[in-house]
N, CA, C and O atoms as CSV, one atom per row, in Angstrom:
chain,resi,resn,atom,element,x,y,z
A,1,UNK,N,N,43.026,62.674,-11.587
A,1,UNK,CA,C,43.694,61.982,-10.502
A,1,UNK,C,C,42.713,61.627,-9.395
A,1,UNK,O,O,42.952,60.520,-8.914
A,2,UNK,N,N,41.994,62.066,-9.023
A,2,UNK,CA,C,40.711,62.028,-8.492
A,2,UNK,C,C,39.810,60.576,-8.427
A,2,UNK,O,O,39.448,59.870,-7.486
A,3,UNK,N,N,39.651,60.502,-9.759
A,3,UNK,CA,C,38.844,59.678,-9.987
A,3,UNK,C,C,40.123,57.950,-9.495
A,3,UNK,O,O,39.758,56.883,-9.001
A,4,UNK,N,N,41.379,58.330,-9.855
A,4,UNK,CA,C,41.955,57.330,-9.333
A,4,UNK,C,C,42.044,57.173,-7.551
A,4,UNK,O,O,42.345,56.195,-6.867
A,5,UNK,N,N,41.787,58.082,-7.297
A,5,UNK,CA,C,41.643,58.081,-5.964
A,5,UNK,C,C,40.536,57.406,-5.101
A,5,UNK,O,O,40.529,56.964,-3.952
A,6,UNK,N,N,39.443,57.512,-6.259
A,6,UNK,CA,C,38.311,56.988,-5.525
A,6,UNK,C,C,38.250,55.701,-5.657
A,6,UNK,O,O,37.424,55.105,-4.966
A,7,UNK,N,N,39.301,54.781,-6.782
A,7,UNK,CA,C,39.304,53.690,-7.091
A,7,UNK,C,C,40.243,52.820,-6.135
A,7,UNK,O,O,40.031,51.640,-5.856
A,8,UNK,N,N,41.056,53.405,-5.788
A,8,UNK,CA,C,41.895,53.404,-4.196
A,8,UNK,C,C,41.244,53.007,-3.200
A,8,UNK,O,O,41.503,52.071,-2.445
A,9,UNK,N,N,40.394,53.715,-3.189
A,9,UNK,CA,C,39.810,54.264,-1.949
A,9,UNK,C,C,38.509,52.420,-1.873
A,9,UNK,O,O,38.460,51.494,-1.064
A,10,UNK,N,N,38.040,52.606,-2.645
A,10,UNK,CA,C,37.256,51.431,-3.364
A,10,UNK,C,C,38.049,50.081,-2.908
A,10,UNK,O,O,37.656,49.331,-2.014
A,11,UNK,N,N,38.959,49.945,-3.499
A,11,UNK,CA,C,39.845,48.633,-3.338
A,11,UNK,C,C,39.826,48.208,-2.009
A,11,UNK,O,O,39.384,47.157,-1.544
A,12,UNK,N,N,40.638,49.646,-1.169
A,12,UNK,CA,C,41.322,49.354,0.204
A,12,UNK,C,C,39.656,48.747,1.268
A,12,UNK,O,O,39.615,47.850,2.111
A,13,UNK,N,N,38.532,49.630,0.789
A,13,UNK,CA,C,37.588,49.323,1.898
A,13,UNK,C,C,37.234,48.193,1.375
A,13,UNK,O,O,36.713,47.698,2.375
A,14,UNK,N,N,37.077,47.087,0.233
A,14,UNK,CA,C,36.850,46.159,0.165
A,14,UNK,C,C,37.942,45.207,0.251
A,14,UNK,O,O,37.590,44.029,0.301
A,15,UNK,N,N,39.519,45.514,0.286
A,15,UNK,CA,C,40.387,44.417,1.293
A,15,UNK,C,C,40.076,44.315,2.416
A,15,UNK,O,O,39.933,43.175,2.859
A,16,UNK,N,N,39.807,45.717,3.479
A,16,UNK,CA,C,39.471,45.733,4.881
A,16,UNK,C,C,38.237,44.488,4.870
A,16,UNK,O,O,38.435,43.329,5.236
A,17,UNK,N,N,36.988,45.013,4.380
A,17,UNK,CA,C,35.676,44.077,4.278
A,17,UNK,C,C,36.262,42.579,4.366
A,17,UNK,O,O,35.866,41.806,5.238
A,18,UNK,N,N,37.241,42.212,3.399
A,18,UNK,CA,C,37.073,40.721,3.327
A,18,UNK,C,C,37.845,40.231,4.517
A,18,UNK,O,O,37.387,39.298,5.176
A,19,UNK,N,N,38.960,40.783,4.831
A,19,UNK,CA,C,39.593,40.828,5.711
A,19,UNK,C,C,39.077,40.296,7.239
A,19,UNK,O,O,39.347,39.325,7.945
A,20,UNK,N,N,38.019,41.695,7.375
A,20,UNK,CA,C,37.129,41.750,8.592
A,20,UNK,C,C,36.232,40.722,8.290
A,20,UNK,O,O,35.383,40.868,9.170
A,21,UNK,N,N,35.897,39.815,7.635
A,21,UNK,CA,C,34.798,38.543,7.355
A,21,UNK,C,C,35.963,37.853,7.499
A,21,UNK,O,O,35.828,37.662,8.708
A,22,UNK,N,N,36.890,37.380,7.268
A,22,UNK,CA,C,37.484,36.208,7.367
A,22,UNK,C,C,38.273,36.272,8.511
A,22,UNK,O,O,38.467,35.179,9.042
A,23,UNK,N,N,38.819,37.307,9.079
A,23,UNK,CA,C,39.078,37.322,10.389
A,23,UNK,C,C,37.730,36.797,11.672
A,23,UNK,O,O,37.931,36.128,12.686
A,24,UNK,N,N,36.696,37.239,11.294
A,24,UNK,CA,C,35.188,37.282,12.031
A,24,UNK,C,C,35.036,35.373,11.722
A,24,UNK,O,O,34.580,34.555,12.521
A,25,UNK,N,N,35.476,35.152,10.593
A,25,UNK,CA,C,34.850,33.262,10.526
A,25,UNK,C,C,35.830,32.924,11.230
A,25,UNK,O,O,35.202,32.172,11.975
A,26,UNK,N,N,37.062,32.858,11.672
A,26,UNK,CA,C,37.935,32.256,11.884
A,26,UNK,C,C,38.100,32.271,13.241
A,26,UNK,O,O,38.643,31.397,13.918
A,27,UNK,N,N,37.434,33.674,13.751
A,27,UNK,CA,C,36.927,33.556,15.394
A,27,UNK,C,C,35.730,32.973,15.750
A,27,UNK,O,O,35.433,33.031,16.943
A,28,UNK,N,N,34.877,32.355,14.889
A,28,UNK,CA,C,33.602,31.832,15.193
A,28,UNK,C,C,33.742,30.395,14.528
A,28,UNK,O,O,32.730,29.720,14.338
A,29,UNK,N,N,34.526,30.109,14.308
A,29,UNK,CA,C,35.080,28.394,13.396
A,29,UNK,C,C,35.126,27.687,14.833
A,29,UNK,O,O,35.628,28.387,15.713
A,30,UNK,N,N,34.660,26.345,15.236
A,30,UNK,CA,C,35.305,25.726,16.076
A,30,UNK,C,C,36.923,25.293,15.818
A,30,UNK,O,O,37.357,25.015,14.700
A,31,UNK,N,N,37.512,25.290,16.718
A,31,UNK,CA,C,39.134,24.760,16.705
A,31,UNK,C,C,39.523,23.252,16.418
A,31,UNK,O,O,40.676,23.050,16.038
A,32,UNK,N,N,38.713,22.234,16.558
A,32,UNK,CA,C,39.129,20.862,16.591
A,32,UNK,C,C,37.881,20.261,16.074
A,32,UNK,O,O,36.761,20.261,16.584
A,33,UNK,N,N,38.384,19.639,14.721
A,33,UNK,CA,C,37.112,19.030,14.553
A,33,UNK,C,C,37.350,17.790,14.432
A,33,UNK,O,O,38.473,17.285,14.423
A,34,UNK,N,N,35.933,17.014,14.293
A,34,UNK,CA,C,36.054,15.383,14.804
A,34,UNK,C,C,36.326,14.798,13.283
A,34,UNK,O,O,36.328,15.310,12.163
A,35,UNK,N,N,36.443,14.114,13.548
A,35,UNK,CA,C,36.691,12.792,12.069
A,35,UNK,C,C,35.310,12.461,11.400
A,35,UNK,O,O,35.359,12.614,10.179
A,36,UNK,N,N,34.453,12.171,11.735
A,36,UNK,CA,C,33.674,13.103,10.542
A,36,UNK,C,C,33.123,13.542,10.180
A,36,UNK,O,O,32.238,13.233,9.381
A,37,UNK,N,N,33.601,15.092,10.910
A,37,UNK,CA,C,33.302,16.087,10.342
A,37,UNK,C,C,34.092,17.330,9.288
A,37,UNK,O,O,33.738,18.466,8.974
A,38,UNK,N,N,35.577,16.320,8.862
A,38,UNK,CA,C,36.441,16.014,8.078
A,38,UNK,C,C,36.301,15.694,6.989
A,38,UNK,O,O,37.032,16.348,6.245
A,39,UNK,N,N,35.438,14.669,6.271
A,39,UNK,CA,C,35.080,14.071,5.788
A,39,UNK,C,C,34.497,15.529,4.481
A,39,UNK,O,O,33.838,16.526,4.778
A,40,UNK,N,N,34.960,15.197,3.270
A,40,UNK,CA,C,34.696,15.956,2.353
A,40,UNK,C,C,33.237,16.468,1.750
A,40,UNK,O,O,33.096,17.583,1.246
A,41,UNK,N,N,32.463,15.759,1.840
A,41,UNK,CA,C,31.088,15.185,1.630
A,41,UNK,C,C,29.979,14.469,1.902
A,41,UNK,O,O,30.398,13.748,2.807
A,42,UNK,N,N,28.914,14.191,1.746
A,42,UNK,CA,C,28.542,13.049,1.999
A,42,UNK,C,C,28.197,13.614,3.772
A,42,UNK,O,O,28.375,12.827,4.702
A,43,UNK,N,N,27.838,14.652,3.943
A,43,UNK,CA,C,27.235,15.097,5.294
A,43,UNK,C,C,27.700,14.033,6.383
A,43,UNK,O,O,26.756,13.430,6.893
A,44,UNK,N,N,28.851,13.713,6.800
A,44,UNK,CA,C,29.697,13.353,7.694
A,44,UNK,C,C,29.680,11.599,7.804
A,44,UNK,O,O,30.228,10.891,8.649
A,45,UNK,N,N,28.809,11.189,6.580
A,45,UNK,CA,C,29.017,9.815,6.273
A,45,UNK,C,C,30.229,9.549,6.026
A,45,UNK,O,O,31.110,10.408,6.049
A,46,UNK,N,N,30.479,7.975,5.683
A,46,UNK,CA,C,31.709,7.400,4.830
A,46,UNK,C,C,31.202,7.502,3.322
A,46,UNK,O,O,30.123,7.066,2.923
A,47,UNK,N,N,32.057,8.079,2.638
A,47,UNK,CA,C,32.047,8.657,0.915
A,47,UNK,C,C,31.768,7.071,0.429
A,47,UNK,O,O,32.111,6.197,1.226
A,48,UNK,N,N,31.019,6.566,-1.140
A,48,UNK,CA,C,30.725,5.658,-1.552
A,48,UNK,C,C,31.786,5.860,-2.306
A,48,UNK,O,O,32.801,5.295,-1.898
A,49,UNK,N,N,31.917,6.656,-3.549
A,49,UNK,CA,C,32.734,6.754,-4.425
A,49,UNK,C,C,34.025,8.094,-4.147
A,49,UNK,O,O,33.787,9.139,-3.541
A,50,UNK,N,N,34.951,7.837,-4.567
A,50,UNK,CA,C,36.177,8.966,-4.527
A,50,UNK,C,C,35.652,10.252,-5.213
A,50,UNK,O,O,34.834,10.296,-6.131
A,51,UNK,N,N,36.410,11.529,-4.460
A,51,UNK,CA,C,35.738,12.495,-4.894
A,51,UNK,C,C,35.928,13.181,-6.253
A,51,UNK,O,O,35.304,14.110,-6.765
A,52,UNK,N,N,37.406,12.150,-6.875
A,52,UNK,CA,C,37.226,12.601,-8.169
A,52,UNK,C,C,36.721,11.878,-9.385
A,52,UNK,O,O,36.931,11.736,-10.590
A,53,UNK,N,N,36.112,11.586,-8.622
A,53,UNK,CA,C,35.142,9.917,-9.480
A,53,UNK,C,C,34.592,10.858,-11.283
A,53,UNK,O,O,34.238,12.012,-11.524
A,54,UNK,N,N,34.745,9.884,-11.975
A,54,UNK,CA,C,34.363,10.576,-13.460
A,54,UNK,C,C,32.688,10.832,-13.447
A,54,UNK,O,O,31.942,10.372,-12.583
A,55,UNK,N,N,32.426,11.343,-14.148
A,55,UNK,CA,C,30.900,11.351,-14.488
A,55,UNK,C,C,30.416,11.447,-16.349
A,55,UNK,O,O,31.042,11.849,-17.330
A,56,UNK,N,N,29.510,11.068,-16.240
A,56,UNK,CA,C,29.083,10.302,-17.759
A,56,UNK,C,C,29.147,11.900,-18.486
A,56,UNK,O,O,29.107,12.900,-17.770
A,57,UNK,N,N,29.235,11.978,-19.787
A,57,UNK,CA,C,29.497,13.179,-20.612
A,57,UNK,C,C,28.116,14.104,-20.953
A,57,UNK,O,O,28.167,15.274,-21.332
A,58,UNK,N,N,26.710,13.227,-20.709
A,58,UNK,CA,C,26.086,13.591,-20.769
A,58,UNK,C,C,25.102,15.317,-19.856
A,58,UNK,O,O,24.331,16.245,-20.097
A,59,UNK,N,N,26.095,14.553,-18.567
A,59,UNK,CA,C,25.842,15.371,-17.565
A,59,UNK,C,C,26.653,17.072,-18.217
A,59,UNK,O,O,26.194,18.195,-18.427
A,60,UNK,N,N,27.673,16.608,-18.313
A,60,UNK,CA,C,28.315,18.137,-19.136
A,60,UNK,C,C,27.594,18.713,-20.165
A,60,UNK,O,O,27.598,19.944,-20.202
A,61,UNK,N,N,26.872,18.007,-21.150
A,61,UNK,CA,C,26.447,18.386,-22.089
A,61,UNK,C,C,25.216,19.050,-21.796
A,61,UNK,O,O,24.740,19.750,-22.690
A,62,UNK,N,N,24.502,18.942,-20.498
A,62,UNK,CA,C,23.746,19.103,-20.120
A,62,UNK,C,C,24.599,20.608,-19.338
A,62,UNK,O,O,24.711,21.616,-20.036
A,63,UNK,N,N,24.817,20.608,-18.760
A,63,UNK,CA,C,25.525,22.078,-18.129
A,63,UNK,C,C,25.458,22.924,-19.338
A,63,UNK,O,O,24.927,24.022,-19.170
A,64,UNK,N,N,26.016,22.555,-20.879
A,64,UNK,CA,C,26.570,23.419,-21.329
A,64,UNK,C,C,25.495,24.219,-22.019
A,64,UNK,O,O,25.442,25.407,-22.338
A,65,UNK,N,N,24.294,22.785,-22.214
A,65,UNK,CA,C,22.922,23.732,-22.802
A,65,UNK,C,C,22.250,24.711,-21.550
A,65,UNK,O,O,21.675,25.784,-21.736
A,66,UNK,N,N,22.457,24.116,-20.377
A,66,UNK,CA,C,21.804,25.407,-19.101
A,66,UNK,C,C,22.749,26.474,-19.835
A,66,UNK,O,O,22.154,27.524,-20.077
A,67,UNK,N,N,24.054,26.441,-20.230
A,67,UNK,CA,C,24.992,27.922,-20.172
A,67,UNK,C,C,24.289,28.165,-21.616
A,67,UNK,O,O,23.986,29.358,-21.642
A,68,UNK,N,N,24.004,27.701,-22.509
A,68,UNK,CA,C,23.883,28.333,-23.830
A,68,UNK,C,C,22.486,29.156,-23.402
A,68,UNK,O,O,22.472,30.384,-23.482
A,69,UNK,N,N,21.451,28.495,-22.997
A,69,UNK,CA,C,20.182,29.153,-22.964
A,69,UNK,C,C,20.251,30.289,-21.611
A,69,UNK,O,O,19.528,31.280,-21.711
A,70,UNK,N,N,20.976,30.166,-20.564
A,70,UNK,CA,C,21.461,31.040,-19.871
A,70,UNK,C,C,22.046,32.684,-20.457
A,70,UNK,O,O,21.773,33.861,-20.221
A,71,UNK,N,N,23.031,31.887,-21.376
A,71,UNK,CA,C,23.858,33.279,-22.164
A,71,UNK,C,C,22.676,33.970,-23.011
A,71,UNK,O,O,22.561,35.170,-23.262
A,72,UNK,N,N,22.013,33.143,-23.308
A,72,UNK,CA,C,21.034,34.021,-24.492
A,72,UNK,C,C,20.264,34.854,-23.929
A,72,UNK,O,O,19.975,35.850,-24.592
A,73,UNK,N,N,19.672,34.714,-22.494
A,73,UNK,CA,C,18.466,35.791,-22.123
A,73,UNK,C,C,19.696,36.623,-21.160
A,73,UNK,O,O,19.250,37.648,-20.644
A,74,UNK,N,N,20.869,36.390,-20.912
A,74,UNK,CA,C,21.556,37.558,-20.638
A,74,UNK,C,C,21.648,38.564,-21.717
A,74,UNK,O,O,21.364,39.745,-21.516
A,75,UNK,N,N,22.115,38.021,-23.076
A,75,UNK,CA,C,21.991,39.197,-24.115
A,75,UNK,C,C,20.554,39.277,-24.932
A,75,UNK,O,O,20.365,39.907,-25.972
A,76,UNK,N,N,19.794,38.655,-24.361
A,76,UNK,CA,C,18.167,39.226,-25.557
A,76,UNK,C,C,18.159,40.748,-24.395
A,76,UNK,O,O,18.271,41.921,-24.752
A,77,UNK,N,N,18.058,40.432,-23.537
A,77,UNK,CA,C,17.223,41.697,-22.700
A,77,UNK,C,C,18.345,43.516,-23.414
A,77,UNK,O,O,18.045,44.428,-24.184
A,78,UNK,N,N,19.347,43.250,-22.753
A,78,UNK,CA,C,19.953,44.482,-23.771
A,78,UNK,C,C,20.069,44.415,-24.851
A,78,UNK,O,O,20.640,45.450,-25.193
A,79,UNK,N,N,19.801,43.565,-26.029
A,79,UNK,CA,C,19.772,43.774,-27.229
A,79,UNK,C,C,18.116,44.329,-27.475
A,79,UNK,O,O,17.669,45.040,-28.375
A,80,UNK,N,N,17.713,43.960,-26.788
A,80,UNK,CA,C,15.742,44.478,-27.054
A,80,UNK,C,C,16.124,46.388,-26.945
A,80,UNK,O,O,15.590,47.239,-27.657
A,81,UNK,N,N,16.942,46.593,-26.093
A,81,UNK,CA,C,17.367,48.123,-25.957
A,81,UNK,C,C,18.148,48.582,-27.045
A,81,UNK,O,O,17.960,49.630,-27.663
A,82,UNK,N,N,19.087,47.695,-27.259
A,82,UNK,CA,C,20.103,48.451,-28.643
A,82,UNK,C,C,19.134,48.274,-29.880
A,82,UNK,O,O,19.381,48.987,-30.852
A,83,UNK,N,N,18.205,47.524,-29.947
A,83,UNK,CA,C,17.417,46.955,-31.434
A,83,UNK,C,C,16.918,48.655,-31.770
A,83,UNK,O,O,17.091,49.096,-32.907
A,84,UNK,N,N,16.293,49.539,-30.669
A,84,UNK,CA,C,15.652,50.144,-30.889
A,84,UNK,C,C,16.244,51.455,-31.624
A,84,UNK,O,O,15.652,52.494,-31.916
A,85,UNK,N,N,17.734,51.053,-31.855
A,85,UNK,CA,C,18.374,52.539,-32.041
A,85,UNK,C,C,19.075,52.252,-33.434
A,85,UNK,O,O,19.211,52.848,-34.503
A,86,UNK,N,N,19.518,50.815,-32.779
A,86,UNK,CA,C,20.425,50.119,-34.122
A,86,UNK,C,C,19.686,49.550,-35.735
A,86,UNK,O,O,20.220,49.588,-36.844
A,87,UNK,N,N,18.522,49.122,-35.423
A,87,UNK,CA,C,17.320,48.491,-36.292
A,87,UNK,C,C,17.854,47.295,-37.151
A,87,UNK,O,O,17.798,46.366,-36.345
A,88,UNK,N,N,18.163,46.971,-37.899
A,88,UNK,CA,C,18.185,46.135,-38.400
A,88,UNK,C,C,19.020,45.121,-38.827
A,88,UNK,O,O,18.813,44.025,-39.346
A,89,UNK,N,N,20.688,46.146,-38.265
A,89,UNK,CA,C,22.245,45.541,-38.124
A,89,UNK,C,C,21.839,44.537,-37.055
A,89,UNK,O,O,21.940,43.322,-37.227
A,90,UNK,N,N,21.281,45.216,-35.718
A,90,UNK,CA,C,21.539,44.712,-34.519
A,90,UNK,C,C,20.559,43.482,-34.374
A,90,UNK,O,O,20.756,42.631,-33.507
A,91,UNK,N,N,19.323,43.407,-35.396
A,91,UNK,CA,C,18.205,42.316,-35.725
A,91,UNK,C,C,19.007,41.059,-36.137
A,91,UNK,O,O,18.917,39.959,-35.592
A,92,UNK,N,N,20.076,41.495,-37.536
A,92,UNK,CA,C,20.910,40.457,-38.250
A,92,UNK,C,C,21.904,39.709,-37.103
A,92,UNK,O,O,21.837,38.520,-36.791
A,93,UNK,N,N,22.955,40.831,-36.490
A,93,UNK,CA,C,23.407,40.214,-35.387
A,93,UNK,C,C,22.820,38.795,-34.517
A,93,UNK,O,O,23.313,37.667,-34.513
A,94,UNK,N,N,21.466,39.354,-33.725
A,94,UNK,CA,C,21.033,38.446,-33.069
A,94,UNK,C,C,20.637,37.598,-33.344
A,94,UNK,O,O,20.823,36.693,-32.530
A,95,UNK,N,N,19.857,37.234,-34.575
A,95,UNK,CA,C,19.971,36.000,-35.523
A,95,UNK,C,C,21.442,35.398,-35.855
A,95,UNK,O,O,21.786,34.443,-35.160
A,96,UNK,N,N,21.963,35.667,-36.430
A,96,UNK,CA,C,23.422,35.319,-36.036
A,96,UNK,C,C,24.053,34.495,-34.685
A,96,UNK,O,O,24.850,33.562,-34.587
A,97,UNK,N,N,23.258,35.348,-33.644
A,97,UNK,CA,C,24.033,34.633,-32.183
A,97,UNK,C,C,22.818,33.665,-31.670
A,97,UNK,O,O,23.031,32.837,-30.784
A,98,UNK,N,N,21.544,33.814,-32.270
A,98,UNK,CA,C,20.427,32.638,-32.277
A,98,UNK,C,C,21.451,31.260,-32.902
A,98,UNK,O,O,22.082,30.391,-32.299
A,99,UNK,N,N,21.302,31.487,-34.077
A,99,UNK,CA,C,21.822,30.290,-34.891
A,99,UNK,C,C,22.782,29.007,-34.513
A,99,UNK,O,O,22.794,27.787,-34.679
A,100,UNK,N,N,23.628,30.104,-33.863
A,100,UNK,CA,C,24.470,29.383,-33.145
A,100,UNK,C,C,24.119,28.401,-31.957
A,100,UNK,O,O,24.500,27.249,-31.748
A,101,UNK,N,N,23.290,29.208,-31.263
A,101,UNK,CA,C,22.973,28.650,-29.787
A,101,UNK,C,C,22.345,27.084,-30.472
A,101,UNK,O,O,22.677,25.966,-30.078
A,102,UNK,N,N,21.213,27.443,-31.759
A,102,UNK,CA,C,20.550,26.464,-32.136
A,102,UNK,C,C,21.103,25.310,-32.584
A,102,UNK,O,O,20.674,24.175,-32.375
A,103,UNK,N,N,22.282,25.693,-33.346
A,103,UNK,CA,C,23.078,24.345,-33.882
A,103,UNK,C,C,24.078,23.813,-32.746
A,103,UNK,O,O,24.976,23.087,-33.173
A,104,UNK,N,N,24.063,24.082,-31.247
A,104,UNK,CA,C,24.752,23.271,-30.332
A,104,UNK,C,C,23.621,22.846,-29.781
A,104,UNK,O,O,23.841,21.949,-28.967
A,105,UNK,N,N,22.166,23.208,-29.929
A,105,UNK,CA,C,21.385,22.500,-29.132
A,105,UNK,C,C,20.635,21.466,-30.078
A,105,UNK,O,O,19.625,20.898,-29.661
A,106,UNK,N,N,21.177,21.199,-31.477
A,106,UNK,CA,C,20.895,20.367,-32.363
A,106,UNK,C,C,22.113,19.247,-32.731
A,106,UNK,O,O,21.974,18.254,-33.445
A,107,UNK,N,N,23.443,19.724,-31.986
A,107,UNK,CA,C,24.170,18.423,-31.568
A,107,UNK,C,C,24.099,18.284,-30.514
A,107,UNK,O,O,24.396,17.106,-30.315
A,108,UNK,N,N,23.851,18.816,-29.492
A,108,UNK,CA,C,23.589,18.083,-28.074
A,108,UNK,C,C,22.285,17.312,-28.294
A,108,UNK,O,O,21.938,16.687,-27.293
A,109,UNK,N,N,21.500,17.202,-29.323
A,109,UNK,CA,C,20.044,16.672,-29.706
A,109,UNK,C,C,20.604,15.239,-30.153
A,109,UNK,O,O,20.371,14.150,-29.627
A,110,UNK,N,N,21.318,15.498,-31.144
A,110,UNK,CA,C,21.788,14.827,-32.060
A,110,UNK,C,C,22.890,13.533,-31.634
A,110,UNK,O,O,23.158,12.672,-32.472
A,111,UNK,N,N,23.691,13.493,-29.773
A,111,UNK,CA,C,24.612,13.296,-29.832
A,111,UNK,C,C,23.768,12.644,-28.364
A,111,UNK,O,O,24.440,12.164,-27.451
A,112,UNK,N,N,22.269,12.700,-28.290
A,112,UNK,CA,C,21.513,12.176,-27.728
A,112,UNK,C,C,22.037,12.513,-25.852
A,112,UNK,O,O,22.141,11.687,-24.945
A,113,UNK,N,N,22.303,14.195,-25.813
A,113,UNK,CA,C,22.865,13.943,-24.639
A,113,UNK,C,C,21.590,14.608,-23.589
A,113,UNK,O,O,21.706,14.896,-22.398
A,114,UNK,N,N,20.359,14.737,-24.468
A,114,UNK,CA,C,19.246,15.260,-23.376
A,114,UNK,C,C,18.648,13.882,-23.159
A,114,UNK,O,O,17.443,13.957,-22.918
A,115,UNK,N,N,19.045,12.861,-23.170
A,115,UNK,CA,C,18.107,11.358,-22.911
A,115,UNK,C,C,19.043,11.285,-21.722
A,115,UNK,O,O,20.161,11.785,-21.596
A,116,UNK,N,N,17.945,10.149,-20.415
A,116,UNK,CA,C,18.329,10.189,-19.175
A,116,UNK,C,C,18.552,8.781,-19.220
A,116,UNK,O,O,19.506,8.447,-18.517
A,117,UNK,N,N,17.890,7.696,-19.913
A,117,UNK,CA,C,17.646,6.204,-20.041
A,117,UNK,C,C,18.736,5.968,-20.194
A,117,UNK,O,O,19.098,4.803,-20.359
């Protein structure tokens, strides 16, 4: 019971925390702001395009290889730790989760979405 206690205890001082920050911005926010400084974007210019303007697919495809090669050196580094215990399951595995990464970065190759021209 204890240990739920401390998880309590945990929660409540980080509602207070956010609490006390957003109470603290909201006394340091100016009250009235001008027109445009309203303005969504575009550092208090007039916007060129609407802000839910589409964007070409390439650009996504491009996010998704930052996330693939992203995800991978999140799990090489603890798998370099489990390799050492697991040996050769945990070798097959990561080849396994290589492969994968490789054949989305061989249709994002393929589907020509790393060209900028």
């Amino acid at each position: 019971m204890a240990a739920f206690g401390a998880v309590v205890a945990v929660l409540l001082a980080g509602t207070i925390a956010a609490l006390a920050v957003r109470m603290a911005g909201d006394a340091m926010n100016p009250p009235m702001l001008t027109g445009p400084e309203r303005v969504p974007f575009a550092g208090g210019h007039q916007p060129v395009v609407h802000a839910w303007a589409r964007f070409h697919f390439r650009y996504y495809a491009m996010a998704l290889l930052f996330l693939a090669f992203d995800m991978e050196m999140v799990f090489m580094y603890p798998w370099a730790v489990v390799f050492v215990r697991e040996g050769i399951t945990a070798l097959v595995e990561m080849l396994m989760f290589i492969t994968i990464l490789v054949l989305g970065i061989l249709y994002t190759w393929r589907e020509r979405a790393l060209e900028w021209a």
